[in-house]
C-alpha positions in Angstrom: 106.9 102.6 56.3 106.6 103.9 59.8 103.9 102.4 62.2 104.5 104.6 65.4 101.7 102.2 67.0 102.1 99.0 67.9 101.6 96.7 65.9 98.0 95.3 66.1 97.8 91.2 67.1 96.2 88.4 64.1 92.6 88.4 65.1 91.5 85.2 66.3 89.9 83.6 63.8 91.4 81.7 61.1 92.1 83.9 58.1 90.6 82.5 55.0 93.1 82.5 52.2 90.5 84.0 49.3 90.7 86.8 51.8 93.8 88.0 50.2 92.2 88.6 47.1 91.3 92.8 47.4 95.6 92.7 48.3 96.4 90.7 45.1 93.9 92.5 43.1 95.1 96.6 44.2 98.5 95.2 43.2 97.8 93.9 40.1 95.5 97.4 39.4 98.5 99.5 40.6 101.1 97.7 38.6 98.8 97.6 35.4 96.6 100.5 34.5 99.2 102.9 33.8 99.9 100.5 30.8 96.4 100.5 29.6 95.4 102.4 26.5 94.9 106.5 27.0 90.9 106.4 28.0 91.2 103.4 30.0 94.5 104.8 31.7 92.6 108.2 32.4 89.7 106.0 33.6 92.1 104.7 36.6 93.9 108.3 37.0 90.3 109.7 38.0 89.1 106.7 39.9 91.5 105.0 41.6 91.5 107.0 45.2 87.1 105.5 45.0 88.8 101.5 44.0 91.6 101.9 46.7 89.3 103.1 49.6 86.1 101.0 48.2 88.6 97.4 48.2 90.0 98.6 51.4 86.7 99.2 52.7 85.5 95.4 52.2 88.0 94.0 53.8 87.4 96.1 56.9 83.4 95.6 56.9 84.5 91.9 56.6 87.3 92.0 59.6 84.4 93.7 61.7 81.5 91.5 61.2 83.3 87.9 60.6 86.3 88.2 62.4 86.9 87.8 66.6 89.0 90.9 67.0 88.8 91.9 63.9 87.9 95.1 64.8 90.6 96.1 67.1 92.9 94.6 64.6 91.5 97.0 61.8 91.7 100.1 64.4 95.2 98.9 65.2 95.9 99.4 61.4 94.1 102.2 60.6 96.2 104.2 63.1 99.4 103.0 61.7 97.7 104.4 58.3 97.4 107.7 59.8 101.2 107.1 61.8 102.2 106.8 58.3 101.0 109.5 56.0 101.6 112.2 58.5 105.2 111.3 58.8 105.7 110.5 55.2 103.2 114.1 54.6 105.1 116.1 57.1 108.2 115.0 55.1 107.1 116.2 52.2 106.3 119.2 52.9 109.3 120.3 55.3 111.6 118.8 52.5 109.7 121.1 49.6 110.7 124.2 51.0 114.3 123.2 51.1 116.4 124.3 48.0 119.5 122.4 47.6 122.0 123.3 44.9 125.2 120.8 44.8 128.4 121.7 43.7 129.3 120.1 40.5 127.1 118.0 38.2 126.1 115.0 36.7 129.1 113.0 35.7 128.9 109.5 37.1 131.6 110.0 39.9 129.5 112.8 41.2 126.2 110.6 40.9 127.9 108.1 42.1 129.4 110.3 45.7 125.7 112.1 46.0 123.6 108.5 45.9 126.8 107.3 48.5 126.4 110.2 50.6 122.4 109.6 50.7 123.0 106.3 51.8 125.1 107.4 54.5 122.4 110.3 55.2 119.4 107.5 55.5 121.2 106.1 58.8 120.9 110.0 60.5 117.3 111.4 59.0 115.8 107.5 57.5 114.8 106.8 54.3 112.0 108.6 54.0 114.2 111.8 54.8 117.1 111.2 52.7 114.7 110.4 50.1 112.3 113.5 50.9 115.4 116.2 51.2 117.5 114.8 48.3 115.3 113.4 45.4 114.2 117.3 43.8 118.2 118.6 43.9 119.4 114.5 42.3 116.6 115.5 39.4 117.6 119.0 39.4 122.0 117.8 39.0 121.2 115.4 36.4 118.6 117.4 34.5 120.8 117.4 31.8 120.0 113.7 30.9 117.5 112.3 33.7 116.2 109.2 33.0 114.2 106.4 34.6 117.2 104.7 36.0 118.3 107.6 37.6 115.5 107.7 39.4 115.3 103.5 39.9 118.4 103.3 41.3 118.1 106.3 43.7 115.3 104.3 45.3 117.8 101.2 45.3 120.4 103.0 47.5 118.6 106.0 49.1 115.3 105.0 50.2 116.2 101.4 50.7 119.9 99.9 50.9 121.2 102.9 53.2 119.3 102.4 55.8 119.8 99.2 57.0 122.8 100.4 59.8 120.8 102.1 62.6 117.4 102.0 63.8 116.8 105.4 62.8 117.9 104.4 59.2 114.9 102.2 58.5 111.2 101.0 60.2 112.0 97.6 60.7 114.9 98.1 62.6 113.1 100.8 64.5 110.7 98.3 65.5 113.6 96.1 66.7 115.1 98.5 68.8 112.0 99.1 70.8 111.3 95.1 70.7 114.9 94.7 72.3 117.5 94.9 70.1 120.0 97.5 71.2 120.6 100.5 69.0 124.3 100.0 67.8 123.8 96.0 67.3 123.3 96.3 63.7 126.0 98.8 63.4 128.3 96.2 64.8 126.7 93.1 63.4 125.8 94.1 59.1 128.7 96.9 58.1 130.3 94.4 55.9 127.2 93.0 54.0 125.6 96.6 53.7 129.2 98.3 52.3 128.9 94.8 49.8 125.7 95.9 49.0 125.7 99.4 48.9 129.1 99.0 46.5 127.6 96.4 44.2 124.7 98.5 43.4 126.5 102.0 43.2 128.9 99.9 40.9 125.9 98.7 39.1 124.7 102.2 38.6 127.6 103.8 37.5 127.8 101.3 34.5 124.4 102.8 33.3 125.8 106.3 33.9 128.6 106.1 32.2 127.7 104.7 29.1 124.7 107.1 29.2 127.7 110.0 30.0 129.6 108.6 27.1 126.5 108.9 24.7 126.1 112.8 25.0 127.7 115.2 22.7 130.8 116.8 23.9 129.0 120.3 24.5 126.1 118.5 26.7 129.3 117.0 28.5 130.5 120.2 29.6 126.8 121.5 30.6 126.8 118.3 33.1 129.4 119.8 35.1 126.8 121.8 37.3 127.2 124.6 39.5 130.3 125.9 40.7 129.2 127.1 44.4 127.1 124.7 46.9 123.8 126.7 47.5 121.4 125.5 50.8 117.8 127.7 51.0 115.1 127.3 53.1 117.5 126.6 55.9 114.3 126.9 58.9 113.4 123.4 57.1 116.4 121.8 58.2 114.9 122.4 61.6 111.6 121.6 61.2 113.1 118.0 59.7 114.9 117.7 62.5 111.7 118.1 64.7 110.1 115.6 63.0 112.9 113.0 62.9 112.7 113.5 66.7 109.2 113.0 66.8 109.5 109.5 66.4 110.7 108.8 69.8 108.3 111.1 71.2 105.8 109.2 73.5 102.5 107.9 71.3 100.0 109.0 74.1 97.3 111.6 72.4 98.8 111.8 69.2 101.6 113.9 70.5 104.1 112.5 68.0 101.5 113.1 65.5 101.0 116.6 66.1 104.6 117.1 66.3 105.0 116.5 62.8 102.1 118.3 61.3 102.9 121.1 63.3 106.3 121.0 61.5 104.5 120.8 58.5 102.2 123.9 58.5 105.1 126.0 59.9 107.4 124.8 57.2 104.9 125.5 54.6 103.2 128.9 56.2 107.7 130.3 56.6 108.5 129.5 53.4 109.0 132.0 50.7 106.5 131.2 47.5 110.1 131.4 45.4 111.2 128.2 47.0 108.5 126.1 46.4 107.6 127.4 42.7 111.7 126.7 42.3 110.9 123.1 43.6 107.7 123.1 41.6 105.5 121.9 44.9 102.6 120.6 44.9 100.5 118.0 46.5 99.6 115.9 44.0 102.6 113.3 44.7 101.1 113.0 48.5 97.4 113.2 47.6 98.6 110.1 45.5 100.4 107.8 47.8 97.5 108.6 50.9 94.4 107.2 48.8 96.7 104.2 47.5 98.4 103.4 50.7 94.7 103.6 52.8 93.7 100.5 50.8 97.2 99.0 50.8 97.0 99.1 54.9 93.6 97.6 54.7 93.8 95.2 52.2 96.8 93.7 53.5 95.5 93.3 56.5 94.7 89.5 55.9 97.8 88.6 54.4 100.0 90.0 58.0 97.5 88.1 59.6 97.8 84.4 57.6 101.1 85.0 58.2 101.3 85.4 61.7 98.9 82.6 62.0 100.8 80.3 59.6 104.1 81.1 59.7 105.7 78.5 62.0 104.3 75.7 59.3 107.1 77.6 56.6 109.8 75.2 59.3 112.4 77.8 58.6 115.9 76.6 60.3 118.6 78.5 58.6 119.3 81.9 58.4 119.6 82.7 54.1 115.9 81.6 54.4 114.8 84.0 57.1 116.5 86.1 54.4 114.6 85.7 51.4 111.3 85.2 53.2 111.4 88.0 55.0 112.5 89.7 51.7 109.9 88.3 49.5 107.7 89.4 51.7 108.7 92.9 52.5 108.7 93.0 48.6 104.7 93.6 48.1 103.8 93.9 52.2 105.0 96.8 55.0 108.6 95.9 55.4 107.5 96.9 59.2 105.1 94.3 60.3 106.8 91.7 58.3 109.7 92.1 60.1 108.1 91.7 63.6 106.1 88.5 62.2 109.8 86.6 61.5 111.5 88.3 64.4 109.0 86.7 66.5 109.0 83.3 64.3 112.4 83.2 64.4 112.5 83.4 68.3 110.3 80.6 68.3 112.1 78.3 66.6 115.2 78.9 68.2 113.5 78.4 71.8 112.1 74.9 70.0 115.9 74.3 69.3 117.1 75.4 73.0 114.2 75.6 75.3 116.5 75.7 78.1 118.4 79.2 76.9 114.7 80.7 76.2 113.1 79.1 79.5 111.3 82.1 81.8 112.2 84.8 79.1 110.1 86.6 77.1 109.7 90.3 75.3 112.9 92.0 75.3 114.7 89.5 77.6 113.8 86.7 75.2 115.0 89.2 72.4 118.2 89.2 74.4 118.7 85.8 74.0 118.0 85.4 70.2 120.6 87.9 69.7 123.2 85.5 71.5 121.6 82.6 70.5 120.8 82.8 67.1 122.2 86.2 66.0 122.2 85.5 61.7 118.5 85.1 62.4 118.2 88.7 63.0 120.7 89.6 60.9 118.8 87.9 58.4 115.2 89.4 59.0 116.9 93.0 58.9 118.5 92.8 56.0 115.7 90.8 54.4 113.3 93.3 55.2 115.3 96.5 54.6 116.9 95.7 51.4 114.7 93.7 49.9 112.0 96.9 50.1 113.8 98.0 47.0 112.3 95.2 44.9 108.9 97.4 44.1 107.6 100.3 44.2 105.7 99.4 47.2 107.9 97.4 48.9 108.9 100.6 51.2 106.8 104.1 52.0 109.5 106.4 50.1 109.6 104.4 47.1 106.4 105.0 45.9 106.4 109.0 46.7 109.8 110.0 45.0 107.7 108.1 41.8 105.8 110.3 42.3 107.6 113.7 43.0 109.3 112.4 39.9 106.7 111.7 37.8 105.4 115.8 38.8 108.5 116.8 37.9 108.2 115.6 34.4 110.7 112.6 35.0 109.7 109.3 32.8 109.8 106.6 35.6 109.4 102.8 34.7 105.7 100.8 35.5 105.4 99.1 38.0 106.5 96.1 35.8 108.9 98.0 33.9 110.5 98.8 37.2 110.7 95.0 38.4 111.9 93.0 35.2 114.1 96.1 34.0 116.0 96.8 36.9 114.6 94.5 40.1 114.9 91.1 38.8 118.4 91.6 36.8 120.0 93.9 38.6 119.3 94.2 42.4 117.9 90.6 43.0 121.2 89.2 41.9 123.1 91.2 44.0 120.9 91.0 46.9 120.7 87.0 46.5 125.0 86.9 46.5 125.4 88.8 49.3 123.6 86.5 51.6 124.9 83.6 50.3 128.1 85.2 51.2 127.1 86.8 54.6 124.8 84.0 55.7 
């Protein structure tokens, strides 16, 4: 996810724990109505944008009227809402008037080169555009046999895992690099733990893909093979992406970066021909989705950031694997973003406990600086932590939970929200992730 505010401060009142209760309890809905019976199930699919906003809306009243600050803190947030859906919405809509056609098909090599070349792609456009621009041609190439790893594992590597080499790549490290970390650092400082990463998992995945492959009959074999000519439509989009990837850096006074991207948005959608979109099957249900959700997400989470920024030092965190899986856990259910900053800054402050004299008269991105030569593993740490770990839900990271649902429109069966952790999460990915820092840190 993309705050392109800054961050709002805890508010200055203690944060009662119970407070955390409307976060735990949207989860919980989120991950366990779609597993109800039909009436109940259709209850939720009609009701949840009034839960979402009405859960949301309680912790706000309560942030305003009990909490010192507590309503700059909630303005603070509600602009990084509305930072968040029009990049993630502008996205979406430049991205659905682009129709990609890839040469060849869906034999596991190929998979296997396309998610690779998505990861690769996630360091240049982000996540969120990798995963905007490629998810409707990886349906369209493995159409054939799609299931819901396919689709699983895509969110692994290309809306997660490849991003983790650039600030561009991923919002965390976005947020570094304006907090002080120079923009190649990463580059020069994780290439060997992402390419461990990024090859365990695609090695992972083409397991499932081959013995899926191997299952078809020979004729379905041959049908996999795809297209024989690479076909790009809609090539105006590829500008209008392009605009809004540049957005981001554009200054936040008026909304300007704001009204960058929407403006990308309603030319992309007014230029392009109705045959592209009714070949991508567009629509805005998948958005309409993820912008009722997320609103009471951002709200509701609101008291969890803050008990962690308020509590965070009492954790006594000294080494870097647990920066690592902290940060990770956390990014796991929370905004990736904000969690990020929270142990960036905690881990600054117990390395200036450790060598006062090193941090003495430094502060913002000088006292960044320092961490970096001090204490670099602790950044590592926190970036990795908080960009790969996003894969471990569906909400763990803003693309995730919208190429669920552009594949859910499309008629793709994706795992539950359970389904998706113990199936895949858990067995597959947390084991992976968990070696590679005990290797790397």
């Amino acid at each position: 996810m993309l705050p392109l505010f800054p961050l709002a401060a805890a508010a200055s009142g203690d944060v009662p724990l119970w407070l955390i209760g409307p976060f735990a309890l949207l989860l919980l809905l989120i991950a366990t109505m779609p597993l109800t019976p039909p009436r109940i199930k259709h209850l939720w699919e009609h009701y949840y944008p009034h839960i979402s906003v009405a859960l949301g809306a309680a912790v706000a009243v309560y942030y305003v009227l009990r909490m010192p600050g507590g309503g700059a803190v909630l303005g603070h947030t509600m602009l990084e809402y509305v930072s968040f859906i029009v990049l993630i919405g502008s996205l979406f809509v430049v991205s659905g008037g682009i129709h990609l056609k890839v040469k060849g098909g869906a034999t596991p090599w190929e998979n296997v080169i396309f998610l690779a070349v998505g990861a690769v792609a996630a360091n240049f456009i982000g996540t969120t555009g990798a995963s905007m621009v490629l998810i409707r041609p990886w349906i369209r190439m493995n159409k054939v046999r799609i299931s819901a790893y396919h689709i699983v594992f895509f969110i692994f590597i290309v809306s997660n895992i490849g991003g983790a080499l650039t600030p561009i790549g991923d919002p965390p490290l976005f947020l570094g690099y304006l907090r002080g970390v120079p923009f190649f650092w990463l580059l020069e400082h994780v290439v060997a733990e992402w390419l461990f990463t990024l090859g365990a998992v695609l090695a992972a995945f083409w397991v499932f893909d081959r013995r899926s492959f191997a299952r078809m009959p020979a004729p379905l074999q041959r049908s996999a093979e795809g297209e024989d000519v690479w076909q790009f439509r809609g090539a105006i989009n590829g500008l209008f992406l392009l605009a809004i990837i540049g957005a981001v850096f554009l200054p936040e006074t008026y909304f300007i970066r704001e009204l960058t991207m929407l403006a990308a948005a309603v030319a992309s959608y007014r230029l392009t021909p109705k045959r592209i979109h009714e070949e991508n099957a567009f629509g805005f249900g998948p958005i309409k989705e993820v912008a009722f959700l997320f609103v009471g997400i951002f709200a509701t989470m609101m008291p969890a950031l803050g008990y962690l920024a308020q509590h965070g030092t009492e954790f006594g965190f000294t080494k870097p694997l647990q920066y690592y899986f902290a940060s990770g856990s956390l990014s796991a259910v929370l905004d990736n973003a904000p969690t990020y900053v929270n142990f960036l800054q905690l881990a600054q402050t117990t390395a200036a406990a450790a060598n006062p004299a090193a941090f003495a008269g430094a502060s913002g991105p000088a006292a960044v600086r320092v961490l970096l030569e001090q204490q670099p593993l602790y950044v590592v740490a926190v970036s990795l932590g908080a960009v790969f770990f996003g894969a471990m839900t569906y909400i763990g990271n803003g693309p995730n939970f919208m190429v669920k649902s552009i594949a859910q429109d499309a008629g793709v069966h994706c795992p539950s929200f359970f389904g998706y952790v113990f199936r895949f999460s858990l067995p597959i990915l947390l084991p992976i992730l968990a070696l590679g820092g005990w290797i790397f840190l």
